[in-house]
FIZALUM-567797 format. One record per residue (C-alpha): residue in one letter; x, y, z. Coordinates in steps of 0.02 Angstrom, whole numbers. Each point is the difference from the previous one (the first is absolute). Last residue first. Example, Ala and Ser with C-alpha at 12.3 -4.5 7.8 and 13.67 -1.06 7.14 Angstrom:
REM FIZALUM-567797
+------+--------+--------+--------+
| type |      x |      y |      z |
+------+--------+--------+--------+
|    S |    684 |    -53 |    357 |
|    A |    -69 |   -172 |     33 |
+------+--------+--------+--------+
This chain:
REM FIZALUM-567797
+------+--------+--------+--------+
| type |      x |      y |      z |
+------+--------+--------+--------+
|    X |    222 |    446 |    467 |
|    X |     -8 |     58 |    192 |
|    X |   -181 |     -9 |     29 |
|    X |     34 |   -194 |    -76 |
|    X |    124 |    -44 |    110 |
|    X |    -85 |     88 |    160 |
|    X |   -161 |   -104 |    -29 |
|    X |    127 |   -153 |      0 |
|    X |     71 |     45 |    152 |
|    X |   -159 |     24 |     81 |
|    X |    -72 |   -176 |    -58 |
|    X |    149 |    -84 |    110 |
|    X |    -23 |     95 |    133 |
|    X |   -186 |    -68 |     10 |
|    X |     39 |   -152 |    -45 |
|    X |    106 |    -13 |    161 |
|    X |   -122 |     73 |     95 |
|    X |   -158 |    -98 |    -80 |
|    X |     89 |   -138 |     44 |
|    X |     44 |     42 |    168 |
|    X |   -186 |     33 |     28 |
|    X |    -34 |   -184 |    -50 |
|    X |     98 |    -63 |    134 |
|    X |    -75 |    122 |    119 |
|    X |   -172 |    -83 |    -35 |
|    X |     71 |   -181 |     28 |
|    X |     83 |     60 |    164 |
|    X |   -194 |     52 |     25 |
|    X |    -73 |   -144 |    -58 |
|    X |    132 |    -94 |    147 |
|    X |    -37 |     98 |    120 |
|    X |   -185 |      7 |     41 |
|    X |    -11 |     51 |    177 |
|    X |   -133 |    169 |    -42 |
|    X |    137 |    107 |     14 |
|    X |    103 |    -74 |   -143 |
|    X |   -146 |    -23 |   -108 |
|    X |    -39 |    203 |     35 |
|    X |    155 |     36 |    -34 |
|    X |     18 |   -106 |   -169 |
|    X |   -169 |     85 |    -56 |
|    X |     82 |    192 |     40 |
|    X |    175 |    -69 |    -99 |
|    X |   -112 |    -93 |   -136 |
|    X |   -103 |    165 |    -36 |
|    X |    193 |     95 |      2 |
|    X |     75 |   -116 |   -137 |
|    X |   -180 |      3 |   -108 |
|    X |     27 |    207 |      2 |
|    X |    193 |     -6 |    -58 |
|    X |    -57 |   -119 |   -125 |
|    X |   -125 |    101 |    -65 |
|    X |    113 |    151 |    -11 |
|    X |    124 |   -109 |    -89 |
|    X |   -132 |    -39 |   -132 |
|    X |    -21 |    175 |    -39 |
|    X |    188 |     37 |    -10 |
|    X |     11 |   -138 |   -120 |
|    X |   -153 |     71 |   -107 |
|    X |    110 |    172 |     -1 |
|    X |    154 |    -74 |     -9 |
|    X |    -79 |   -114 |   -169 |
|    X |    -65 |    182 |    -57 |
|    X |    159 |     93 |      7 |
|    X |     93 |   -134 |    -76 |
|    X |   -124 |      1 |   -153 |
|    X |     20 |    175 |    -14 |
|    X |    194 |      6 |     15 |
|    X |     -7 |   -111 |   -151 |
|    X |    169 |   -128 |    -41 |
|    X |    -37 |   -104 |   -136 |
|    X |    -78 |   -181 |     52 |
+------+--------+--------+--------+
């Protein structure tokens, strides 16, 4: 695909988009994981905090691509 400053402009956009969600889904699972912890249930909640490193690590990951293509 031939370099376009457009097109890289919209995938960061989208990207950034989906980033947001992800930043929003990370800190639902963080209150529910609490509230499982609290309420005795450890072993969902490790589960939970599992997933949040996930989305942490993907989360960095989908940042420095969003920064590659601002940058190009």
């Amino acid at each position: 695909m031939p370099f376009d400053s457009n097109s890289n402009i919209a995938a960061a956009d989208a990207l950034t988009l989906l980033l947001q969600n992800q930043h929003a889904l990370a800190a639902a699972i963080e209150e529910v994981t609490k509230w499982l912890s609290d309420s005795g249930v450890d072993n969902v909640a490790e589960n939970a905090g599992a997933a949040m490193a996930t989305l942490d690590t993907n989360a960095k990951a989908i940042t420095d691509v969003i920064m590659r293509l601002r940058n190009s």
